[in-house]
C-alpha positions as CSV (number, residue, x, y, z in Angstrom):
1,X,84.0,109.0,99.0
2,X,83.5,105.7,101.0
3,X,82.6,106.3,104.3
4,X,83.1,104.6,107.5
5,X,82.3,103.5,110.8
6,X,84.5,103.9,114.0
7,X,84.4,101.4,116.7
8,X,84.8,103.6,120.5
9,X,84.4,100.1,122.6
10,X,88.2,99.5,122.4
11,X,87.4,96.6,120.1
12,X,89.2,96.2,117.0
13,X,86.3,96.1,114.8
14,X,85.6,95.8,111.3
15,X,82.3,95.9,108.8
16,X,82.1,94.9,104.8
17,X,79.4,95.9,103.2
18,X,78.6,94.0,99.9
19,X,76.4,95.1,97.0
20,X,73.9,93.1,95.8
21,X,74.1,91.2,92.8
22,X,75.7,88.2,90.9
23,X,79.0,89.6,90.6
24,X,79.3,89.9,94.6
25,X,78.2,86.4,95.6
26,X,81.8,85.1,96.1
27,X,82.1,87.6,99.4
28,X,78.8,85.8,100.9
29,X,80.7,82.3,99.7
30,X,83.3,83.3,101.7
31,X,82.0,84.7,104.8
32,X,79.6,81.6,104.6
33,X,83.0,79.6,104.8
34,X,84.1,81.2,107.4
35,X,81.2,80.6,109.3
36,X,81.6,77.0,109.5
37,X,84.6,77.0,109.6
38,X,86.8,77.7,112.6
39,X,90.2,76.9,111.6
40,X,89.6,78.9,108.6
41,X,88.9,82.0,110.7
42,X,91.9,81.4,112.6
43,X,94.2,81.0,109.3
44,X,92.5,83.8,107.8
45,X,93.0,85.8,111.0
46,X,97.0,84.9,111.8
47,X,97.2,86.0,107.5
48,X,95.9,89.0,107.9
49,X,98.1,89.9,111.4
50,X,101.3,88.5,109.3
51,X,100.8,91.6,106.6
52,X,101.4,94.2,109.4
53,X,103.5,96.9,107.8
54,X,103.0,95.6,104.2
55,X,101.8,97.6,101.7
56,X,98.2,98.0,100.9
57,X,99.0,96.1,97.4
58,X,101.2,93.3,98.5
59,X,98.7,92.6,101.7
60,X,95.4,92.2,99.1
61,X,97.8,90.4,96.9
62,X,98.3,87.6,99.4
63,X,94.5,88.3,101.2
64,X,92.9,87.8,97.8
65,X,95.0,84.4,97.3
66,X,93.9,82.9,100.7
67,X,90.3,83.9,99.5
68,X,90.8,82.1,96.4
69,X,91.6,79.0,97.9
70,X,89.1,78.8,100.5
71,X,86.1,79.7,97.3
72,X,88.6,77.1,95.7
73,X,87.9,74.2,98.3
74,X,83.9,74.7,98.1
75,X,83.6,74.4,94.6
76,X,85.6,70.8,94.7
């Protein structure tokens, strides 16, 4: 059962946690991206507030293609 952790600043707050290990590098690569990236943060934050009301399937559909391109762009 994955737990959670609830946020009772007001602030809309939210924590990944990523096991270690080869095959979970790509979330560091991104979050690294992110990191020096501003304009990223802001594309990847105006994507994620365009999804409100999608479903769960059809809003990682379109989250995991962003993610794609941005790993996409470091490896060129």
């Amino acid at each position: 059962c994955p737990g959670y952790i609830e946020s009772y600043s007001g602030e809309d707050v939210a924590f990944q946690v990523v096991a270690h290990g080869p095959e979970f590098e790509m979330f560091v690569s991104f979050r690294n991206q992110l990191r020096q990236n501003p304009e990223l943060v802001h594309q990847y934050n105006e994507l994620k507030m365009s999804c409100e009301g999608w479903s769960h399937d059809d809003y990682r559909r379109k989250k995991s293609a962003f993610v794609e391109c941005v790993l996409g762009q470091k490896n060129k």
